[in-house]
mmCIF file of the N, C-alpha and C atoms, coordinates in Angstrom:
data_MODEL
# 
_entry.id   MODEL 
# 
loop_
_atom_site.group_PDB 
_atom_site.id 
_atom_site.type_symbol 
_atom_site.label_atom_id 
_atom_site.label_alt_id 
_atom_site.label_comp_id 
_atom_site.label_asym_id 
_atom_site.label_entity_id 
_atom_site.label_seq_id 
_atom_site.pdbx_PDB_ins_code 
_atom_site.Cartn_x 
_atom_site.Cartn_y 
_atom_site.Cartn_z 
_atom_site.occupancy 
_atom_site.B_iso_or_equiv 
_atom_site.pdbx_formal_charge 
_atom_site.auth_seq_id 
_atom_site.auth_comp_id 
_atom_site.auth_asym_id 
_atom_site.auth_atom_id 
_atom_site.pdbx_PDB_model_num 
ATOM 1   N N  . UNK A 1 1  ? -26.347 -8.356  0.474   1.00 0.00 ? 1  UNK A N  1 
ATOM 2   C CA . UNK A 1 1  ? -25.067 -8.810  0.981   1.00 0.00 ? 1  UNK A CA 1 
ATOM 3   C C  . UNK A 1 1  ? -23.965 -8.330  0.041   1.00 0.00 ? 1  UNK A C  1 
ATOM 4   N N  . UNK A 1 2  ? -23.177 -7.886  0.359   1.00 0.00 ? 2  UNK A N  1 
ATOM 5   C CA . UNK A 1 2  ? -21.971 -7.496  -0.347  1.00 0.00 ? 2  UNK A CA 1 
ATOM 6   C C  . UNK A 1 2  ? -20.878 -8.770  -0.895  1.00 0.00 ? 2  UNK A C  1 
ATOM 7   N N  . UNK A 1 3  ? -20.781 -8.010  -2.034  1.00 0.00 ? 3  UNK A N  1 
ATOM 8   C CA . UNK A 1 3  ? -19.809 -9.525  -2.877  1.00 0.00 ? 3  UNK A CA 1 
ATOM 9   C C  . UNK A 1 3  ? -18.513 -9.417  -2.012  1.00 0.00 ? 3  UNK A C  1 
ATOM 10  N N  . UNK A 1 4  ? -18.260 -10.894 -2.417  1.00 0.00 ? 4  UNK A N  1 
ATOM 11  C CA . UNK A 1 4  ? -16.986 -11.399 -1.120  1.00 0.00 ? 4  UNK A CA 1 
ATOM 12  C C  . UNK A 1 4  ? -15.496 -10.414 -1.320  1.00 0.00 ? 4  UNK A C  1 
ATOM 13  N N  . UNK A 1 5  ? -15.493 -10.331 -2.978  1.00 0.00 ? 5  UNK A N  1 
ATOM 14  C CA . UNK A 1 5  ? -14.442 -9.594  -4.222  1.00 0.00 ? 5  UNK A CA 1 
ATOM 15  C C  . UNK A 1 5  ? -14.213 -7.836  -3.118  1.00 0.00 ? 5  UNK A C  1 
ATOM 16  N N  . UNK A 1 6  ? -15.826 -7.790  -2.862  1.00 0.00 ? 6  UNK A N  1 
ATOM 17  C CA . UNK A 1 6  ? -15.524 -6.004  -2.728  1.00 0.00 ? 6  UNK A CA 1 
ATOM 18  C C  . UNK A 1 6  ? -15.188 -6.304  -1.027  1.00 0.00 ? 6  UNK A C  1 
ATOM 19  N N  . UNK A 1 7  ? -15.875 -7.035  -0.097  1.00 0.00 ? 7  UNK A N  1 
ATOM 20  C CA . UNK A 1 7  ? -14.885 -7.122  1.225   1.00 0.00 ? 7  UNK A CA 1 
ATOM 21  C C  . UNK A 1 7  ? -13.309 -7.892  1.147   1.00 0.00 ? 7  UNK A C  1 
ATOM 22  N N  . UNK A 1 8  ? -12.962 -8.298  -0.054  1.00 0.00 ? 8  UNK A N  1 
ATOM 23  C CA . UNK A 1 8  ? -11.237 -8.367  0.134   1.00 0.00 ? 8  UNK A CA 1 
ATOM 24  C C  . UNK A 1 8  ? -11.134 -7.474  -0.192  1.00 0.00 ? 8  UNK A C  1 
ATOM 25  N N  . UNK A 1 9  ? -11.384 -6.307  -0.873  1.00 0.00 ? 9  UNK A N  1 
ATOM 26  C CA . UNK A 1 9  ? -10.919 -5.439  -1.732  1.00 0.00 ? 9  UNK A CA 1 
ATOM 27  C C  . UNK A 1 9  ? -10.519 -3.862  -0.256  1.00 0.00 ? 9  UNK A C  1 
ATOM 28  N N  . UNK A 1 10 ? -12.040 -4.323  0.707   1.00 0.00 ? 10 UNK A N  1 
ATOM 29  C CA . UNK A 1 10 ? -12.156 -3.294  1.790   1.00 0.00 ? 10 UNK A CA 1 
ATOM 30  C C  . UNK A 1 10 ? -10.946 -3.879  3.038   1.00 0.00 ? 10 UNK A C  1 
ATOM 31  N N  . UNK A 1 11 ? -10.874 -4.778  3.111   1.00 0.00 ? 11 UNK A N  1 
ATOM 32  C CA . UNK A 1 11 ? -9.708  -5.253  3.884   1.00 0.00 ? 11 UNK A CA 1 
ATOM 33  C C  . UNK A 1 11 ? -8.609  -5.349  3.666   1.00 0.00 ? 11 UNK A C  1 
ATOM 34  N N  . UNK A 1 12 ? -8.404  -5.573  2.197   1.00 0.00 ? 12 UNK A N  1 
ATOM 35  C CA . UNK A 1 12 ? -6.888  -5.313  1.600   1.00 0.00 ? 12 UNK A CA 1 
ATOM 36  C C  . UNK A 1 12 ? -6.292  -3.514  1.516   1.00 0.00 ? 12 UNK A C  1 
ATOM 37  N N  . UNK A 1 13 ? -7.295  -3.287  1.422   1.00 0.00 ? 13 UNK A N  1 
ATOM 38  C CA . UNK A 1 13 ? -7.479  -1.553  1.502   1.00 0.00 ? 13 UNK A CA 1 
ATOM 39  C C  . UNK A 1 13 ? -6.612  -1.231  2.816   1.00 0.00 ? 13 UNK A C  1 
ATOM 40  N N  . UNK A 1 14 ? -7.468  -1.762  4.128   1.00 0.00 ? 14 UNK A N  1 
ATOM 41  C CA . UNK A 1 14 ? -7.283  -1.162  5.163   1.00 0.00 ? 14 UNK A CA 1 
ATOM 42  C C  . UNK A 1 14 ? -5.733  -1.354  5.609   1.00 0.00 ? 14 UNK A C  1 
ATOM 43  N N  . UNK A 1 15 ? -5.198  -2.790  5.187   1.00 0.00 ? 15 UNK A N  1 
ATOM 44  C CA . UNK A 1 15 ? -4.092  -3.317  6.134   1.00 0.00 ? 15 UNK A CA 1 
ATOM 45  C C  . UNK A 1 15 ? -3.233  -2.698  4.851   1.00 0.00 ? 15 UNK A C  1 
ATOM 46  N N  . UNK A 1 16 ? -3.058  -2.086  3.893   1.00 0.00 ? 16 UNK A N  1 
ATOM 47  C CA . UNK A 1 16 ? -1.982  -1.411  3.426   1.00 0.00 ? 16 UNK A CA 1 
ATOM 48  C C  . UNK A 1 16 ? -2.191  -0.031  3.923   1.00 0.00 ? 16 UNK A C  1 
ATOM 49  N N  . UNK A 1 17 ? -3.370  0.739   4.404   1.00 0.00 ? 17 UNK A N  1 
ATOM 50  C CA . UNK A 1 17 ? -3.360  1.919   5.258   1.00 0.00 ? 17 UNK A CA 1 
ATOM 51  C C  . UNK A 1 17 ? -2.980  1.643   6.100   1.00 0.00 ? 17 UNK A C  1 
ATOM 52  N N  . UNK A 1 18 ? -2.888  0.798   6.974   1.00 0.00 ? 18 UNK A N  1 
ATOM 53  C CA . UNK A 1 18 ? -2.404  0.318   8.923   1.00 0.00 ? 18 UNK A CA 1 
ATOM 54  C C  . UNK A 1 18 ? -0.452  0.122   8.418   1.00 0.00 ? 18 UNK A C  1 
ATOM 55  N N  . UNK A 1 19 ? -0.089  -0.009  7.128   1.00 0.00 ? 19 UNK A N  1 
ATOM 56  C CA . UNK A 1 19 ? 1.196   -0.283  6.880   1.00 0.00 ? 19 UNK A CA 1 
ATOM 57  C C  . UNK A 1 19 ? 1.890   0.952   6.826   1.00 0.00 ? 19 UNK A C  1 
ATOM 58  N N  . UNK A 1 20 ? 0.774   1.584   6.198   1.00 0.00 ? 20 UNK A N  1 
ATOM 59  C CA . UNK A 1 20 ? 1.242   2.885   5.903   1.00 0.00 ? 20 UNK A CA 1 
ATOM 60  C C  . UNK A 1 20 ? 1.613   3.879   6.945   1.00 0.00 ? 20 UNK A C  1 
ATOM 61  N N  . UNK A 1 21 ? 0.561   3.930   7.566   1.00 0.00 ? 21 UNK A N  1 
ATOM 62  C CA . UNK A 1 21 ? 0.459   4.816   9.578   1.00 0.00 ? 21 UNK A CA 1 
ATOM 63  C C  . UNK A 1 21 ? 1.531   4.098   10.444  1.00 0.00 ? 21 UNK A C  1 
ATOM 64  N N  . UNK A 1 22 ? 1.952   2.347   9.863   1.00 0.00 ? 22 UNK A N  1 
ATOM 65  C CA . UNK A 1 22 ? 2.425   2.000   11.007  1.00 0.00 ? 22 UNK A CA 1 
ATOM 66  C C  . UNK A 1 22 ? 4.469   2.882   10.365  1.00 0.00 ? 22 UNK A C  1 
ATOM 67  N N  . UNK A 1 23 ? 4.835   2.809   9.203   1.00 0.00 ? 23 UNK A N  1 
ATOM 68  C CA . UNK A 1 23 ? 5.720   3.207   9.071   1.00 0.00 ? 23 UNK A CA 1 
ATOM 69  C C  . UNK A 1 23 ? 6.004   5.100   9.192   1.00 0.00 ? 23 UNK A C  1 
ATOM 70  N N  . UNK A 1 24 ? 4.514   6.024   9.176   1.00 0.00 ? 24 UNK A N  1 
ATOM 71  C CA . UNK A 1 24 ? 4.201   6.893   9.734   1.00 0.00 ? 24 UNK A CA 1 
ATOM 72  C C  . UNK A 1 24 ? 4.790   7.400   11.082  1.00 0.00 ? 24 UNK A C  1 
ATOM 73  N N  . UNK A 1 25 ? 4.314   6.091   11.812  1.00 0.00 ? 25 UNK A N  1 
ATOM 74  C CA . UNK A 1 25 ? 4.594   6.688   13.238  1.00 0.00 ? 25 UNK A CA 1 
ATOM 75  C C  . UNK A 1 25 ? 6.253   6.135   13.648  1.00 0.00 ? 25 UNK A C  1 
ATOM 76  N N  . UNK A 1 26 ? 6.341   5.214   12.892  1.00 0.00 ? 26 UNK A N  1 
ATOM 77  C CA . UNK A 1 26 ? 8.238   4.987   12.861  1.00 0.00 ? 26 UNK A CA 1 
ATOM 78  C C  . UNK A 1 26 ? 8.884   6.902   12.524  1.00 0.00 ? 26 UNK A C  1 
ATOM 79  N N  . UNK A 1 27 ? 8.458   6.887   11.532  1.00 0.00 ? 27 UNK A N  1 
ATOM 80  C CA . UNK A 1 27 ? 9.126   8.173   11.708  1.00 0.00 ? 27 UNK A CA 1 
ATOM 81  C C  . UNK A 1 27 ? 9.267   9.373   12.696  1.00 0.00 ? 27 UNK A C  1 
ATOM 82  N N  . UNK A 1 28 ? 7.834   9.326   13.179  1.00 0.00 ? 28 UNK A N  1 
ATOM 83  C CA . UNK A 1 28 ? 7.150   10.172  14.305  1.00 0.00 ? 28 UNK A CA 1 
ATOM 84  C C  . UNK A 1 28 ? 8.220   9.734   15.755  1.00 0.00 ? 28 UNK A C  1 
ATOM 85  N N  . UNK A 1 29 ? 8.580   8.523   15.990  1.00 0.00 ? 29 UNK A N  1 
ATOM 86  C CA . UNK A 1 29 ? 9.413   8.356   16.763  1.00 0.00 ? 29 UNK A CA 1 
ATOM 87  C C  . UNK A 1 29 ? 11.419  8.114   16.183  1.00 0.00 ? 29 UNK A C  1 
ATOM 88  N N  . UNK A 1 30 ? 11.743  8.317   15.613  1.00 0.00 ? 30 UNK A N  1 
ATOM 89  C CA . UNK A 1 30 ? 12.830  8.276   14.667  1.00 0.00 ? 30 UNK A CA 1 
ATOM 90  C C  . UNK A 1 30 ? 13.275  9.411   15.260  1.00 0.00 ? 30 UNK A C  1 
ATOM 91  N N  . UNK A 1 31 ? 15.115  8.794   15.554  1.00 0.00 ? 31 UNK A N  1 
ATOM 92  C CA . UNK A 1 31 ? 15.445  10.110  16.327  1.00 0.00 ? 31 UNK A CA 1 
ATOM 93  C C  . UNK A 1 31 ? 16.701  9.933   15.566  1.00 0.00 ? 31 UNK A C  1 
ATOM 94  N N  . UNK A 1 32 ? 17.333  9.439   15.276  1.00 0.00 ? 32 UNK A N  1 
ATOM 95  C CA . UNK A 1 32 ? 18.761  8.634   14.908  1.00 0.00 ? 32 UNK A CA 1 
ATOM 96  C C  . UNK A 1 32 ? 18.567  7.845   13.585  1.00 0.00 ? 32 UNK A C  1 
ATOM 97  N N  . UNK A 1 33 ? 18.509  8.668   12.386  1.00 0.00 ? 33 UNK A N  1 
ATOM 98  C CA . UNK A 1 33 ? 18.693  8.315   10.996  1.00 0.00 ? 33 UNK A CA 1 
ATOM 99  C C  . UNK A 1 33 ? 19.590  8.047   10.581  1.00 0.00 ? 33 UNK A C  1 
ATOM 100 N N  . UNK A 1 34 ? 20.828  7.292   11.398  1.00 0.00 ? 34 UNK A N  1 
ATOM 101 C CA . UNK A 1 34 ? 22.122  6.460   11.087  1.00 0.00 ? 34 UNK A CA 1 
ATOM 102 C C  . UNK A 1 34 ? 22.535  5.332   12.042  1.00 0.00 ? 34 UNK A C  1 
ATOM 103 N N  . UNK A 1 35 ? 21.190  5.280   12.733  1.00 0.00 ? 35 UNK A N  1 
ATOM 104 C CA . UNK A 1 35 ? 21.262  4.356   13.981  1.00 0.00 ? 35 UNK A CA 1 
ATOM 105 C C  . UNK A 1 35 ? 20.944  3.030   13.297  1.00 0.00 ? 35 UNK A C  1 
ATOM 106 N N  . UNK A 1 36 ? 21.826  1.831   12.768  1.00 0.00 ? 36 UNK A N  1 
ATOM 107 C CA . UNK A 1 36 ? 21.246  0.587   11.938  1.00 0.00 ? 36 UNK A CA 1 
ATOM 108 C C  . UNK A 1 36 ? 20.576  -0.111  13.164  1.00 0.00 ? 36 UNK A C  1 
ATOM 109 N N  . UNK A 1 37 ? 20.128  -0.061  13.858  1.00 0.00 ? 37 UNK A N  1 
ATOM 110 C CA . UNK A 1 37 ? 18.649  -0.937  13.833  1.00 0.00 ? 37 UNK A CA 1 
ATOM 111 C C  . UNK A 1 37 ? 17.350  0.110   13.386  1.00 0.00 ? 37 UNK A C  1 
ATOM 112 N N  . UNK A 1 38 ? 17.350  1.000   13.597  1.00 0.00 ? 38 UNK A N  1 
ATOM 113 C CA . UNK A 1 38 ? 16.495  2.108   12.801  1.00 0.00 ? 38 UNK A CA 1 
ATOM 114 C C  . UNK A 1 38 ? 16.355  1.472   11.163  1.00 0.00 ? 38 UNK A C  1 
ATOM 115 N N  . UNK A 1 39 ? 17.431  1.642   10.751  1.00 0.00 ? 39 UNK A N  1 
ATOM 116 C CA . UNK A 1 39 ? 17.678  1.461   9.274   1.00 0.00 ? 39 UNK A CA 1 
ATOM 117 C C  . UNK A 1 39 ? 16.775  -0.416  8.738   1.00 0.00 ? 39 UNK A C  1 
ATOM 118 N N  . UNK A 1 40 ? 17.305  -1.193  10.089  1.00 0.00 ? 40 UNK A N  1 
ATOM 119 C CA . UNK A 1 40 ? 16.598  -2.525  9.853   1.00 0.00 ? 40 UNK A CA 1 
ATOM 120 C C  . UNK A 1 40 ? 15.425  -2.134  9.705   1.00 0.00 ? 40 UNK A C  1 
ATOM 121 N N  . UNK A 1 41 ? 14.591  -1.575  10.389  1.00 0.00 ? 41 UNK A N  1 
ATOM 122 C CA . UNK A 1 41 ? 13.199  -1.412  11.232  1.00 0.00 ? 41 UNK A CA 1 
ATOM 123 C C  . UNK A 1 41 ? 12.802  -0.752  9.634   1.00 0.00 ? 41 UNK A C  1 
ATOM 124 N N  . UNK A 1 42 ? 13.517  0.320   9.222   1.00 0.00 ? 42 UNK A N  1 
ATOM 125 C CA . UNK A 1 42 ? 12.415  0.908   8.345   1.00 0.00 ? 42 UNK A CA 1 
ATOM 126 C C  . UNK A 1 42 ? 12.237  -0.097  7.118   1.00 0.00 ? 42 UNK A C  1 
ATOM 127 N N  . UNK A 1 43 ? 13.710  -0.917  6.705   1.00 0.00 ? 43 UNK A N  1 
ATOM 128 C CA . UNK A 1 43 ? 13.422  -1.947  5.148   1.00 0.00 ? 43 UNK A CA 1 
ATOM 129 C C  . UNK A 1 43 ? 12.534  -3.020  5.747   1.00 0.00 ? 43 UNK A C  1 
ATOM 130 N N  . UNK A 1 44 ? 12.332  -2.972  6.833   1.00 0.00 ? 44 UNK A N  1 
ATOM 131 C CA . UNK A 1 44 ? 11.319  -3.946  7.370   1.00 0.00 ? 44 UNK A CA 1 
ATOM 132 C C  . UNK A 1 44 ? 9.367   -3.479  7.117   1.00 0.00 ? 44 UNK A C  1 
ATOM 133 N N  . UNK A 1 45 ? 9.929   -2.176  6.909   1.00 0.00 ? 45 UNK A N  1 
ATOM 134 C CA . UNK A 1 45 ? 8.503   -1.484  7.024   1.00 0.00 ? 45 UNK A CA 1 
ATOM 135 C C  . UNK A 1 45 ? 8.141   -1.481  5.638   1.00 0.00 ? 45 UNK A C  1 
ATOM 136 N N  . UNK A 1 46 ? 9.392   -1.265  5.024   1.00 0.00 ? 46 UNK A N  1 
ATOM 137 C CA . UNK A 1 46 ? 8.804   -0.676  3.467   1.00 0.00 ? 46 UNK A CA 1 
ATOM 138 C C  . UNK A 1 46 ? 8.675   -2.083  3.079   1.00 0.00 ? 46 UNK A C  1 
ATOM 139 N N  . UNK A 1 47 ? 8.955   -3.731  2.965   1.00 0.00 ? 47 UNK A N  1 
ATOM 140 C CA . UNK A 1 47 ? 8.835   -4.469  2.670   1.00 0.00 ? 47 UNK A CA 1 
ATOM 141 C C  . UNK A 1 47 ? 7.351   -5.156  3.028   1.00 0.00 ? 47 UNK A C  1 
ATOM 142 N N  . UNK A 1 48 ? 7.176   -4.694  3.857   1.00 0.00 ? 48 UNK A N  1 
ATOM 143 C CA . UNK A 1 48 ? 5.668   -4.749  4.506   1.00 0.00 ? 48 UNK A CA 1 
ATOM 144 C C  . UNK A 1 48 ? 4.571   -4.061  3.741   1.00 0.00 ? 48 UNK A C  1 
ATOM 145 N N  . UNK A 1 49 ? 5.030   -2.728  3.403   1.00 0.00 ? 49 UNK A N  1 
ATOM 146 C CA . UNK A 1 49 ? 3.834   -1.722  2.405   1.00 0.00 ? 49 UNK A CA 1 
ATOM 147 C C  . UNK A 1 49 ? 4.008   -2.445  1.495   1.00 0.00 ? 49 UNK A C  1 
ATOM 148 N N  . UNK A 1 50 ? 4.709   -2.946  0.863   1.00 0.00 ? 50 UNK A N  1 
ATOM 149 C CA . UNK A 1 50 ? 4.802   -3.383  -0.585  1.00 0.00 ? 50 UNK A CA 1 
ATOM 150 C C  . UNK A 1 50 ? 3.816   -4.602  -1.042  1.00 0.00 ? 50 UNK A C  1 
ATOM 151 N N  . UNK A 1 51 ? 4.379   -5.184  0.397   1.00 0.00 ? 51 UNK A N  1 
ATOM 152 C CA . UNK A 1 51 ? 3.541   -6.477  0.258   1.00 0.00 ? 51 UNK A CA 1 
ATOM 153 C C  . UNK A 1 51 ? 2.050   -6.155  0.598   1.00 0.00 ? 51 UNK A C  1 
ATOM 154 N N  . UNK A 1 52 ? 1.440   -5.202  1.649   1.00 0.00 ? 52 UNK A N  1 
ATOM 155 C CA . UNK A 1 52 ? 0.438   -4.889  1.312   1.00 0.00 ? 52 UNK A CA 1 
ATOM 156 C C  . UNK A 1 52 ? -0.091  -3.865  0.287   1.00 0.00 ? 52 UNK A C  1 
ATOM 157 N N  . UNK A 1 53 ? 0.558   -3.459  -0.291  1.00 0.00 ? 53 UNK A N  1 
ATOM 158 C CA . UNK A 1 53 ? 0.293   -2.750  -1.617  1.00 0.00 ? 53 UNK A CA 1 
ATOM 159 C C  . UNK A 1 53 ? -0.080  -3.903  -2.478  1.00 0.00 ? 53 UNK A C  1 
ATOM 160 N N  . UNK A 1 54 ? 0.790   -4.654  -2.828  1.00 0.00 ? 54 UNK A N  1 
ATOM 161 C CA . UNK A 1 54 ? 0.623   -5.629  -3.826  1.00 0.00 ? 54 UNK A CA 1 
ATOM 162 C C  . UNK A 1 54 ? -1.149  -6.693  -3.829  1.00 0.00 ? 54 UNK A C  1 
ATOM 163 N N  . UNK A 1 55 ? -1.359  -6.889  -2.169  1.00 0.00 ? 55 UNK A N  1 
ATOM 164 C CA . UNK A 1 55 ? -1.958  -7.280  -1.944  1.00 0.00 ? 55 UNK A CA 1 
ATOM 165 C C  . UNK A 1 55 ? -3.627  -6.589  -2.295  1.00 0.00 ? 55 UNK A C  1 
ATOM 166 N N  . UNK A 1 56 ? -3.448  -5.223  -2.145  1.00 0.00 ? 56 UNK A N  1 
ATOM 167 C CA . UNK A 1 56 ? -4.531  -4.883  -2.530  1.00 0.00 ? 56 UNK A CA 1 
ATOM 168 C C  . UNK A 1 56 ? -4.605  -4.659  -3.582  1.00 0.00 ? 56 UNK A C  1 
ATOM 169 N N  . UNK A 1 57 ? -3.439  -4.491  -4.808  1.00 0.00 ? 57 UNK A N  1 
ATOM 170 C CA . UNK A 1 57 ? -3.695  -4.196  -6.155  1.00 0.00 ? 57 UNK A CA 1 
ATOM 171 C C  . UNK A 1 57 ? -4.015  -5.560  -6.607  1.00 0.00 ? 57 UNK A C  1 
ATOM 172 N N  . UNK A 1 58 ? -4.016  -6.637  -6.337  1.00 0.00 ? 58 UNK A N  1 
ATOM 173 C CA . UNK A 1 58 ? -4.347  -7.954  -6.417  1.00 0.00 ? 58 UNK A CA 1 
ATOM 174 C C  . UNK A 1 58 ? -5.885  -8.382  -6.469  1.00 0.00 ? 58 UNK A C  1 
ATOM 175 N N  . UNK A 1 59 ? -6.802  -7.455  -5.055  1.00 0.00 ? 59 UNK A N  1 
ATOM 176 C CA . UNK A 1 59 ? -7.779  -7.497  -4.594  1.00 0.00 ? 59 UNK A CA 1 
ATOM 177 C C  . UNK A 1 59 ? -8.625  -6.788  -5.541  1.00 0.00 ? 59 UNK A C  1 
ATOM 178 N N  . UNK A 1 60 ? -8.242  -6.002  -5.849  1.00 0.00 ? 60 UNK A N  1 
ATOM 179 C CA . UNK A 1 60 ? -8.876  -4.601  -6.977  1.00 0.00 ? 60 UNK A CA 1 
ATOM 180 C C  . UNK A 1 60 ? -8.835  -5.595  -8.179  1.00 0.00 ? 60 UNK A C  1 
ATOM 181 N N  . UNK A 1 61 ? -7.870  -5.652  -8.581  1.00 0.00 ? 61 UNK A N  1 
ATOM 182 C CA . UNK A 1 61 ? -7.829  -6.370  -9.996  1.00 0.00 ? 61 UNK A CA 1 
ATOM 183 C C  . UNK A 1 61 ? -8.735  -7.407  -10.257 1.00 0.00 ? 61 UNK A C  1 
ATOM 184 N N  . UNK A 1 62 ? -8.801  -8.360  -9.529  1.00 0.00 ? 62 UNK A N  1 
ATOM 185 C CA . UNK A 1 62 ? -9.686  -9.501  -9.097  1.00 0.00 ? 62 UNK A CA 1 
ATOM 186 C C  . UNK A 1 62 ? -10.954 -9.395  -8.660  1.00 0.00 ? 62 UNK A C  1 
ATOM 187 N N  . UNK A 1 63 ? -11.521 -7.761  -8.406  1.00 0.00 ? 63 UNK A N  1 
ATOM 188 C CA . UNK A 1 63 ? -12.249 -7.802  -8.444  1.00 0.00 ? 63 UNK A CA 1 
ATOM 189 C C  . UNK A 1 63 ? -13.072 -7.110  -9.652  1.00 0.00 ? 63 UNK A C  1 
ATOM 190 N N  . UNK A 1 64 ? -12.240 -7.201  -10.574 1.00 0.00 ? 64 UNK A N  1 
ATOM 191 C CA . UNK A 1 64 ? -12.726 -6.239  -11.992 1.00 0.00 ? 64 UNK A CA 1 
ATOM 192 C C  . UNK A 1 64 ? -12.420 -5.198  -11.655 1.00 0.00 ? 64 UNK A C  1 
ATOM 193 N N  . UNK A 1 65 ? -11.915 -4.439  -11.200 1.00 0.00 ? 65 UNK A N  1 
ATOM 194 C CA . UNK A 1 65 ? -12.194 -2.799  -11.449 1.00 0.00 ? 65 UNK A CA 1 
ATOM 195 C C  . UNK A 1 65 ? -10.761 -2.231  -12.143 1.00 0.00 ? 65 UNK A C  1 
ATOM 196 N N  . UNK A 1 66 ? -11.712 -1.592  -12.900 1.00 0.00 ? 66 UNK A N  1 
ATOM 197 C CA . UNK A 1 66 ? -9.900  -0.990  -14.097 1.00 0.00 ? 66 UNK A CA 1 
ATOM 198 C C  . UNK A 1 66 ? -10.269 0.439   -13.969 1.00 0.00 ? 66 UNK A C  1 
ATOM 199 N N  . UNK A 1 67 ? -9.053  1.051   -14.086 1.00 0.00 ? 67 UNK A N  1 
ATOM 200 C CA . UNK A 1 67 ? -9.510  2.260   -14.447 1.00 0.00 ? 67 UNK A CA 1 
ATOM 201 C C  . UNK A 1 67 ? -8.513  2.671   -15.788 1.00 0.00 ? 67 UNK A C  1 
ATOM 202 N N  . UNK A 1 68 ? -8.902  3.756   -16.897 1.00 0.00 ? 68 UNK A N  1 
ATOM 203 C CA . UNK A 1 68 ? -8.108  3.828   -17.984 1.00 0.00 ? 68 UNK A CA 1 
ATOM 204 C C  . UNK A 1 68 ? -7.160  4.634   -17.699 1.00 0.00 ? 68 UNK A C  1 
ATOM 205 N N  . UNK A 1 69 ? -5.778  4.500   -18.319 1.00 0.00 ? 69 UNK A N  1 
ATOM 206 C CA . UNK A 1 69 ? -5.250  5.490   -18.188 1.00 0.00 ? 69 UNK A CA 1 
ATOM 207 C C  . UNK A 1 69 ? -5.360  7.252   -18.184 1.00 0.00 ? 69 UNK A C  1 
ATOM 208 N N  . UNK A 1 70 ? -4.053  7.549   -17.689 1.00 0.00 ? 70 UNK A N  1 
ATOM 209 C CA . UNK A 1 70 ? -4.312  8.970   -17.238 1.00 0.00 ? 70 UNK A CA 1 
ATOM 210 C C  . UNK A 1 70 ? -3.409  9.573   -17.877 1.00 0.00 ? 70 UNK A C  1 
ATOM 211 N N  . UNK A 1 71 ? -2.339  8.816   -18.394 1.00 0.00 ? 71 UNK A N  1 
ATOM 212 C CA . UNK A 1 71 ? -1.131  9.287   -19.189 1.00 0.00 ? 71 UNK A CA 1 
ATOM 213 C C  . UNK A 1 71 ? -1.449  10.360  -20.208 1.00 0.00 ? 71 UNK A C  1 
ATOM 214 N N  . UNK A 1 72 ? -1.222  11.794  -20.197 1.00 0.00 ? 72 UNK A N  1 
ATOM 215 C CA . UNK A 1 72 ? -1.770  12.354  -21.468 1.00 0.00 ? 72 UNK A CA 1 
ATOM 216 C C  . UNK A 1 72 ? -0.748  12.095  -22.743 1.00 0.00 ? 72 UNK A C  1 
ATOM 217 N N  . UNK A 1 73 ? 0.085   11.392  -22.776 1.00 0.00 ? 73 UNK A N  1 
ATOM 218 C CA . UNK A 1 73 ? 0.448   10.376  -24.156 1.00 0.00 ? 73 UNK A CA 1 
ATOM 219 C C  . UNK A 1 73 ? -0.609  9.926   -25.189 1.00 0.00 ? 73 UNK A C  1 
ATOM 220 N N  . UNK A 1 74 ? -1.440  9.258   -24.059 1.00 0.00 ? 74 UNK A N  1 
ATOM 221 C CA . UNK A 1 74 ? -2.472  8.397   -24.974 1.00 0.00 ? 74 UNK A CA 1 
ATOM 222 C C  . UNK A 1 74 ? -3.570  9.213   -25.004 1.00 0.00 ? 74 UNK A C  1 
ATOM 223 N N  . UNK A 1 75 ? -3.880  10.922  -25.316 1.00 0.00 ? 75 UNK A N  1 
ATOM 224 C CA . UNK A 1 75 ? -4.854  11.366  -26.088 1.00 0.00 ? 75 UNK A CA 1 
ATOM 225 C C  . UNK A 1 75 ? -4.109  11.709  -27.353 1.00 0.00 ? 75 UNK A C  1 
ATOM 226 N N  . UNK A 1 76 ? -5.312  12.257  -27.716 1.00 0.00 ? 76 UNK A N  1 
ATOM 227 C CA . UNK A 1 76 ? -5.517  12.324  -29.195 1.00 0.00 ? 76 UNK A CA 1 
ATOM 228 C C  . UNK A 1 76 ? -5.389  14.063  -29.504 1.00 0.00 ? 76 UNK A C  1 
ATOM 229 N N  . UNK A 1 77 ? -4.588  14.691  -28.754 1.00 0.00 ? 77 UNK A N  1 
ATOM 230 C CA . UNK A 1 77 ? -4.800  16.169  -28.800 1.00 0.00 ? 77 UNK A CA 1 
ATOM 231 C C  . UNK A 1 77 ? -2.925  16.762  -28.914 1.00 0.00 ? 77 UNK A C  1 
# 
């Protein structure tokens, strides 16, 4: 059976991808990039990724998984 940690982790996954496609296809239909309900619609969208962003970096974290940095600052070369 799979730990409960790694199915939030697969569901928190998915619904920040479905956030992602859903502000995707906003654009795909976007005709009028000065039209303010357009403009509502998209801070509506990006407030949505965020929150599912957050949500899955939440899920990850909680479920232990780290990864080390990538910054090449922190070698030694």
């Amino acid at each position: 059976m799979t730990d409960k940690s790694i199915i939030t982790v697969r569901a928190t996954a998915a619904a920040y991808a479905e956030a992602v496609r859903v502000t995707q296809r906003f654009f795909d239909r976007l005709e009028d990039a000065e039209d303010p309900s357009a403009l509502v619609e998209y801070a509506t969208l990006v407030e949505r990724e965020k929150e599912a962003e957050q949500a899955r970096l939440d899920a990850i974290t909680a479920a232990g998984f780290e990864v080390p940095s990538i910054d090449e600052s922190d070698s030694d070369s």
